[in-house]
N, CA and C atoms as a LAMMPS dump frame, in Angstrom:
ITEM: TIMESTEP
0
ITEM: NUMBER OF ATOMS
384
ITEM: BOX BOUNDS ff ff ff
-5.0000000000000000e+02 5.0000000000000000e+02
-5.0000000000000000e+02 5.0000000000000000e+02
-5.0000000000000000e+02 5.0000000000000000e+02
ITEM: ATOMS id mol type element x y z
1 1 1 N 20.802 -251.363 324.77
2 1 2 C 19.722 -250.428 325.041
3 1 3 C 18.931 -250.115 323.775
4 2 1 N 19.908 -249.799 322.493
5 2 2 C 19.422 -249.587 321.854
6 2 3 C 18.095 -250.631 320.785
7 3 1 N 18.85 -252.04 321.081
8 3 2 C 17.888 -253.189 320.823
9 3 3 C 16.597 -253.268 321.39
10 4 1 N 16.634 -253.458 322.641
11 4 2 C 15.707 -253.377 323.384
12 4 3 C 14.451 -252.115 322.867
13 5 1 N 14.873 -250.882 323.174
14 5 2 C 13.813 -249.895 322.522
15 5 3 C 13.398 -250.752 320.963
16 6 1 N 14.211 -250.297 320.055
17 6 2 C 13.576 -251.549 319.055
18 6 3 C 12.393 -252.543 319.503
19 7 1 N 12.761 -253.905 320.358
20 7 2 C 11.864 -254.965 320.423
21 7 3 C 11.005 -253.615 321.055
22 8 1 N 10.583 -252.969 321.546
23 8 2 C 9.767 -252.271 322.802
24 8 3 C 8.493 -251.968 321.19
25 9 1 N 9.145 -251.119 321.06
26 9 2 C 8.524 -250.337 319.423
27 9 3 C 7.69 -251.19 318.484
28 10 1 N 8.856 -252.553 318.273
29 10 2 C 7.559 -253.437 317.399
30 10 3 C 6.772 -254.618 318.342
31 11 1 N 6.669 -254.597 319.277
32 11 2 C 5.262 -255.109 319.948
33 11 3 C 4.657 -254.137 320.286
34 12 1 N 4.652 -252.734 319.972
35 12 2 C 3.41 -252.114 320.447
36 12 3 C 3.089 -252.122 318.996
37 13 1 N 3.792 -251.688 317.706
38 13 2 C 3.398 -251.991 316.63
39 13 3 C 2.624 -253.342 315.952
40 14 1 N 2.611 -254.083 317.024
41 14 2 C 2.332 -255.405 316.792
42 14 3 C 1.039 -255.762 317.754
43 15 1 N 0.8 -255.047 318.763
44 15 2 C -0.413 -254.973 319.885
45 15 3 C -1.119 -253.761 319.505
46 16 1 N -1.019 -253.167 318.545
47 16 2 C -2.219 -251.848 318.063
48 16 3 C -1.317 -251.329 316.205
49 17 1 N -2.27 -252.751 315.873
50 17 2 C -2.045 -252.795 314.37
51 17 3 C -3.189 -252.039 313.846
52 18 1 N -3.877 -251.242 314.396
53 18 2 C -5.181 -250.135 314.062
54 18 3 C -4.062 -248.954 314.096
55 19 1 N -3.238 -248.698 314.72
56 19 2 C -2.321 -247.469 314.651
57 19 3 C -1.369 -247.355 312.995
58 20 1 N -1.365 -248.897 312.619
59 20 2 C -1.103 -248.447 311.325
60 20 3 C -1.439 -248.697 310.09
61 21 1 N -2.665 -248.933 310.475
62 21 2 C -3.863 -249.431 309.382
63 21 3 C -4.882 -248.343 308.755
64 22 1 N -4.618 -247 309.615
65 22 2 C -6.056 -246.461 309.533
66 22 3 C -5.901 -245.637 307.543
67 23 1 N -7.53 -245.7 307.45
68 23 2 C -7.641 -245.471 306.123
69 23 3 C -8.301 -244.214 305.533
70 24 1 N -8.294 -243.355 304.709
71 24 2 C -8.946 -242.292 304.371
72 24 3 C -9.68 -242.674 303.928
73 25 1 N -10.736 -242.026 303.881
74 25 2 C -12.498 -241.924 303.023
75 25 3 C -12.945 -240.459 303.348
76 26 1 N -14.566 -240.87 302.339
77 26 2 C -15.052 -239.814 301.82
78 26 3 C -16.386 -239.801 303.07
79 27 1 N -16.507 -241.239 303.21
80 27 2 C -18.019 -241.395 303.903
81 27 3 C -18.01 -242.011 305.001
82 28 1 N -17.889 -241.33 306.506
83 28 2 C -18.186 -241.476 307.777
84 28 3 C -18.761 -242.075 308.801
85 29 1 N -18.789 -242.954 309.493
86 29 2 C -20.075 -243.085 310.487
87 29 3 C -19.221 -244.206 311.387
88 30 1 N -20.073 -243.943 312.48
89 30 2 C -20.112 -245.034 313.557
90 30 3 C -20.049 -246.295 313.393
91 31 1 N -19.277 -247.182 314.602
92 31 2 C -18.858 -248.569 314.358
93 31 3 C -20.203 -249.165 314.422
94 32 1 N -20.733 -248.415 315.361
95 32 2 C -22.182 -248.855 315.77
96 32 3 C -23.612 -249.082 314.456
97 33 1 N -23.39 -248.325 313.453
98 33 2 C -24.386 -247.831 312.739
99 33 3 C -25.046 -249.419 311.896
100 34 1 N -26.141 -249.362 311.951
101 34 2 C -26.924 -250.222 311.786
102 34 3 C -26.422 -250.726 310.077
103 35 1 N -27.106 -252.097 309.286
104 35 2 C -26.795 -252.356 308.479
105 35 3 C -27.769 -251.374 307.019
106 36 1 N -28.799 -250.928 307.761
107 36 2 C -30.095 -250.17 306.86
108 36 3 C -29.039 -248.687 306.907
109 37 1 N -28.716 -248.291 308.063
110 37 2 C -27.945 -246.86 307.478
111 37 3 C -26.997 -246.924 306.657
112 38 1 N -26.016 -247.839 306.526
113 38 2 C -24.949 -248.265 305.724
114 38 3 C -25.143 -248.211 304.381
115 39 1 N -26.24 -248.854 304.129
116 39 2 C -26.728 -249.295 302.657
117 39 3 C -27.069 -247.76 302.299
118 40 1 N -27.971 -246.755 303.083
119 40 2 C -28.121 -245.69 302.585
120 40 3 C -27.006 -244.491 302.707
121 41 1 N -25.832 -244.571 303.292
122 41 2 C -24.494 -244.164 303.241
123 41 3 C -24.065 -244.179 301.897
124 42 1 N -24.546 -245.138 301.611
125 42 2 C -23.236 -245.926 300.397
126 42 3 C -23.813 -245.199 298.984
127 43 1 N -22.975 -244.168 298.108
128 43 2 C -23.176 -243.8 297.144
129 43 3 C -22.747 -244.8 295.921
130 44 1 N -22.178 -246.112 296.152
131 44 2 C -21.511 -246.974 294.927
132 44 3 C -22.162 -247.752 295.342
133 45 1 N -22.66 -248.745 294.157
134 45 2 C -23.507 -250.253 294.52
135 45 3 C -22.011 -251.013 294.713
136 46 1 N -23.201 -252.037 295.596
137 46 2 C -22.202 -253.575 295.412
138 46 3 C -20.812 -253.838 294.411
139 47 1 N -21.777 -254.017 292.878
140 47 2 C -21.668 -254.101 292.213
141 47 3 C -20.199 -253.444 291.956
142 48 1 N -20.562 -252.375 291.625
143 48 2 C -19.539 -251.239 291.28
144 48 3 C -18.571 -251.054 291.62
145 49 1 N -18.655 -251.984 293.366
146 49 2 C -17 -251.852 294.271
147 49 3 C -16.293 -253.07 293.717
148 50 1 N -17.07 -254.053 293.409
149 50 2 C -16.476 -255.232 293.531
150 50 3 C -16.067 -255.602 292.528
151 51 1 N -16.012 -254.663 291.057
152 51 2 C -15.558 -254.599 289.844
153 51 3 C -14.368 -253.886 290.121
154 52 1 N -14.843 -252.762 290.708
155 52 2 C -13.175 -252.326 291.151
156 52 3 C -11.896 -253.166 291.652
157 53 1 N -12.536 -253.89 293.18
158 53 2 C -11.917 -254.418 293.567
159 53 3 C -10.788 -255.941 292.554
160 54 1 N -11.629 -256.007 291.51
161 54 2 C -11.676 -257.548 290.949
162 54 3 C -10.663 -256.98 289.777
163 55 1 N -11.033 -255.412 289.535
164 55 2 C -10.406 -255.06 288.121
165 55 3 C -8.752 -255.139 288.878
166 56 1 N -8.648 -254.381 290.174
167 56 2 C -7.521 -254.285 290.796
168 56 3 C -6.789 -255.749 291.027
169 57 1 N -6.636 -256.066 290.46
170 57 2 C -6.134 -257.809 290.337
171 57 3 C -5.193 -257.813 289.083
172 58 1 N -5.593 -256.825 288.401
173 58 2 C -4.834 -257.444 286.88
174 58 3 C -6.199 -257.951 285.851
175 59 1 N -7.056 -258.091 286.446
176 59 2 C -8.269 -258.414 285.269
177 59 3 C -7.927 -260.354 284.757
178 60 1 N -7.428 -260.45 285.687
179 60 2 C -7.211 -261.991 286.085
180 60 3 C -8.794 -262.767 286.723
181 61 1 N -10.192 -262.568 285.713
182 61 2 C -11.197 -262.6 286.84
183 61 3 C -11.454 -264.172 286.524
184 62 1 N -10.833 -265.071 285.931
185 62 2 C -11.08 -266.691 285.913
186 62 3 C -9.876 -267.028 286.936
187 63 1 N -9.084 -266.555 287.167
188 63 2 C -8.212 -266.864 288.108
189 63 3 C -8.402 -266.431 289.834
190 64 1 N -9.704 -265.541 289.617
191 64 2 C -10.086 -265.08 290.852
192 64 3 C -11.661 -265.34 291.082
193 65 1 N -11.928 -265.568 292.731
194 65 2 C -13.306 -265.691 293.386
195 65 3 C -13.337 -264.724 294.556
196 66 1 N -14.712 -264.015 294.944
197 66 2 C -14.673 -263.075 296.094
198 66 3 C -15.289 -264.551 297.052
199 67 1 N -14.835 -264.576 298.283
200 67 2 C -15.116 -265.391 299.066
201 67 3 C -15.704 -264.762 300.121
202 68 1 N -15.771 -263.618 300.334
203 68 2 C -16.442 -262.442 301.087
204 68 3 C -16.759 -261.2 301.139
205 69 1 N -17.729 -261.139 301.136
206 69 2 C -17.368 -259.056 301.202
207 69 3 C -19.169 -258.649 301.954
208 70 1 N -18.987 -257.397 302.127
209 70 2 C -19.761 -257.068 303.119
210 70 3 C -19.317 -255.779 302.983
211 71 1 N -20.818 -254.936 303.362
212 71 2 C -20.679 -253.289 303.706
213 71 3 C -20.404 -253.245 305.094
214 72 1 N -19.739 -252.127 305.274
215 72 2 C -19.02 -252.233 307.203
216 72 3 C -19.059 -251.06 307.35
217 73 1 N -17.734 -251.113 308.362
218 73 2 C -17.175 -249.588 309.524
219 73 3 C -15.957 -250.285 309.271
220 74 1 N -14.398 -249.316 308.872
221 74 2 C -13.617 -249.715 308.9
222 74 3 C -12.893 -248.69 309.46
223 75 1 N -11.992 -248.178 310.427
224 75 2 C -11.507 -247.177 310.859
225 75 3 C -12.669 -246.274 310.805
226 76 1 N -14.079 -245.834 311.254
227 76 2 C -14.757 -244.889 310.851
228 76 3 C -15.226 -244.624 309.314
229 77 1 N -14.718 -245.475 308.499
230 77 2 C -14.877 -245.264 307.354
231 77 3 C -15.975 -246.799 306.53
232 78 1 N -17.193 -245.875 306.051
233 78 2 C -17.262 -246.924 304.907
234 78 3 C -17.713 -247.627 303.895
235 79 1 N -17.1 -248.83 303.892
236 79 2 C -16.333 -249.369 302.86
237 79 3 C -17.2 -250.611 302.633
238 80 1 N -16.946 -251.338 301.2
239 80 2 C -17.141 -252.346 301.387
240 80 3 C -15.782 -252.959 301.452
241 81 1 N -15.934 -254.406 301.48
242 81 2 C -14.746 -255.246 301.869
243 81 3 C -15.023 -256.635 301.557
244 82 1 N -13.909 -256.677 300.274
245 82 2 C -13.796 -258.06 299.915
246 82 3 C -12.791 -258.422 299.865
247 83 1 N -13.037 -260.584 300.281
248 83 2 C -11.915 -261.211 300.392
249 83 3 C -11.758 -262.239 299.496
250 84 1 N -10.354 -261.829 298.034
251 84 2 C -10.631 -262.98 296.892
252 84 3 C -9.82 -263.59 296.809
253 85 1 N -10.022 -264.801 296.579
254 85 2 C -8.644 -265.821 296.784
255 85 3 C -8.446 -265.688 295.077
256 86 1 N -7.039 -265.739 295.647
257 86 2 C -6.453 -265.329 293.549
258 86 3 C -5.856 -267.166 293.575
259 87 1 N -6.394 -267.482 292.216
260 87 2 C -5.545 -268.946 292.151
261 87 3 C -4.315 -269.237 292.02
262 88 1 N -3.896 -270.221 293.135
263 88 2 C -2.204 -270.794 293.126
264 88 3 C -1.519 -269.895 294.007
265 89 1 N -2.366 -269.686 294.668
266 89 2 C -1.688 -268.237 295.937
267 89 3 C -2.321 -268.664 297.152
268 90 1 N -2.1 -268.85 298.311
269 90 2 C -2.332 -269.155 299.769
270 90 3 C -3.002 -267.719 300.182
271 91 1 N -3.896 -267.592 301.153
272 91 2 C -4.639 -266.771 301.804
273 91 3 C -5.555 -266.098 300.595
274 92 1 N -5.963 -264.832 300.931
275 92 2 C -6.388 -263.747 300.334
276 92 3 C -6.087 -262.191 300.652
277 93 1 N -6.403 -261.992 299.001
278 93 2 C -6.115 -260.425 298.864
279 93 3 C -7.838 -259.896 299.901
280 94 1 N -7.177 -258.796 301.113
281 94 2 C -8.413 -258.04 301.295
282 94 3 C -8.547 -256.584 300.915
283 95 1 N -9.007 -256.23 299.861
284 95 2 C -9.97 -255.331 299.052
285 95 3 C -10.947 -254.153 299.576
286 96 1 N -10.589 -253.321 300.602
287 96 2 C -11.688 -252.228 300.497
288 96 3 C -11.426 -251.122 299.876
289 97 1 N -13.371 -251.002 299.478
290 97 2 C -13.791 -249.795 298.541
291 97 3 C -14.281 -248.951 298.864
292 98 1 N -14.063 -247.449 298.951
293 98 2 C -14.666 -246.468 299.908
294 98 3 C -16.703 -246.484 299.238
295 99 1 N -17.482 -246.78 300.08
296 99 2 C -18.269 -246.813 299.345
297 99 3 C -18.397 -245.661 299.332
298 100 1 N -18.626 -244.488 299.471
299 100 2 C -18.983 -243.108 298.793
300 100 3 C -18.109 -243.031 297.303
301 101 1 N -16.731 -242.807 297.206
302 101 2 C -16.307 -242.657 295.841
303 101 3 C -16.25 -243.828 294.883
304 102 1 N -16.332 -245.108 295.296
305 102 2 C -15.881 -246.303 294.642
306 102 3 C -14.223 -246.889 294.698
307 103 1 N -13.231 -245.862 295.271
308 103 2 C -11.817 -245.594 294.873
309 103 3 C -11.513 -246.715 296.387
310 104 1 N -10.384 -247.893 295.734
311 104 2 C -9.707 -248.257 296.646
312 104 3 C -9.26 -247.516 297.812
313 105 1 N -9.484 -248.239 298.927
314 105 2 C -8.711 -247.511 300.003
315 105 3 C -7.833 -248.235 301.007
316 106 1 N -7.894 -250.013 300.805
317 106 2 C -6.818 -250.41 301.378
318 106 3 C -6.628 -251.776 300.403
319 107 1 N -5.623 -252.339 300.332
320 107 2 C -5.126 -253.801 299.698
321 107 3 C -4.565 -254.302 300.312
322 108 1 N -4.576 -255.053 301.012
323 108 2 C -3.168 -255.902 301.663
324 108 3 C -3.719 -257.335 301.74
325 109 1 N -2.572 -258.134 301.814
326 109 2 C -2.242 -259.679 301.434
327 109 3 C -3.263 -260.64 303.017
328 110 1 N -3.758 -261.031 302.947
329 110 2 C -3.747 -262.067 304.661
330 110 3 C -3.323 -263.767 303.925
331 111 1 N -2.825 -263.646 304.988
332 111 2 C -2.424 -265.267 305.227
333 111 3 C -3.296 -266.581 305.108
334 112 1 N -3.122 -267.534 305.359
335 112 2 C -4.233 -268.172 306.031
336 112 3 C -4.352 -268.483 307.036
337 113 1 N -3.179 -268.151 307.88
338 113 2 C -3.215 -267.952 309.172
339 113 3 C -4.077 -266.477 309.42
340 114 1 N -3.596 -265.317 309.243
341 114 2 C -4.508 -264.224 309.641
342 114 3 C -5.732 -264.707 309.089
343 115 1 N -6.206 -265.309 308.099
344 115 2 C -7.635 -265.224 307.599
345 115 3 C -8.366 -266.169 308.685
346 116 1 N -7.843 -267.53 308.968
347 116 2 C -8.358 -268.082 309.867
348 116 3 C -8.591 -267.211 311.425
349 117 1 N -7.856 -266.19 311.618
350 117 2 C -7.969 -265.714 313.223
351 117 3 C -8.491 -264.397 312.874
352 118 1 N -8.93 -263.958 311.662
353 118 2 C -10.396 -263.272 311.551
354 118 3 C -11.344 -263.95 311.456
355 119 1 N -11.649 -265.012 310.666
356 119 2 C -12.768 -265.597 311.013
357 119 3 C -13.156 -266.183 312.787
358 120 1 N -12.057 -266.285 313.57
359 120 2 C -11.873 -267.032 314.85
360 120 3 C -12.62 -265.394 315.541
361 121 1 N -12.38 -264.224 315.43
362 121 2 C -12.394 -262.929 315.582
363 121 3 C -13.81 -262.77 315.388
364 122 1 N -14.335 -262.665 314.509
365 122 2 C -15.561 -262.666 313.968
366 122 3 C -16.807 -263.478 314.667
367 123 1 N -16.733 -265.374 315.111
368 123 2 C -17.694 -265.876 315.904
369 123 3 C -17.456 -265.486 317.439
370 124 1 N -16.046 -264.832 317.697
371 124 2 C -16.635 -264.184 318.66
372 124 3 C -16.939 -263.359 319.175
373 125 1 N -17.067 -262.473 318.436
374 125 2 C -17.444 -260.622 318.436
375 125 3 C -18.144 -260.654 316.885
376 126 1 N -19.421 -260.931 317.217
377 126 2 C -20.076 -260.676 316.053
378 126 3 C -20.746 -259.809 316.048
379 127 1 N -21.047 -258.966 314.158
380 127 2 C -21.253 -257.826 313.616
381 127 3 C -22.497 -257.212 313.772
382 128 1 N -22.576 -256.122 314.411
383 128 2 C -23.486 -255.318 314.687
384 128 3 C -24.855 -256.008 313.703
């Protein structure tokens, strides 16, 4: 019985991976919100996140490339979001920066399996 609850627990943990993803920020808005409101949301340039993001590496920046990033909606929050492949390492690190403070707000590893079935994610639910 007690197994069972277990398996029960991590496929819902595993079918609503937004339940344990969600992220704090400073700066708000709708999934919906256009790419012109975003840009005027955003108190940190480009620039500014993606030094963060790059410094957060170790300052390894010949050993690293951003292969993506983009201003968004991430949990309600946002962010920009970059994806850098660090050299001699499989997948990528994904990198968001709250754009209102500049301050990291999530890091985690993807695969190249997850990276491929976001991009698979992406042509077919494409971005506002």
């Amino acid at each position: 019985m007690v197994r069972l609850t277990i398996l029960a627990v991590a496929a819902l943990v595993v079918s609503f991976p937004a339940l344990a993803d969600k992220i704090a920020c400073d700066t708000k808005a709708a999934k919906t919100t256009s790419a012109v409101q975003l840009e005027k949301l955003a108190k940190v340039s480009k620039a500014a996140a993606e030094k963060t993001a790059m410094g957060s590496l170790g300052g390894k920046s010949g050993a690293t490339q951003v292969t993506k990033s983009e201003l968004e909606v991430e949990d309600g929050c946002v962010v920009y979001s970059f994806d850098i492949k660090v050299s001699g390492k499989s997948g990528v690190e994904e990198i968001m920066v709250d754009a209102g403070t500049g301050k990291i707000v999530s890091h985690k590893h993807e695969s190249a399996l997850q990276e491929a079935a976001e991009k698979a994610k992406d042509k077919v639910l494409p971005k506002k």
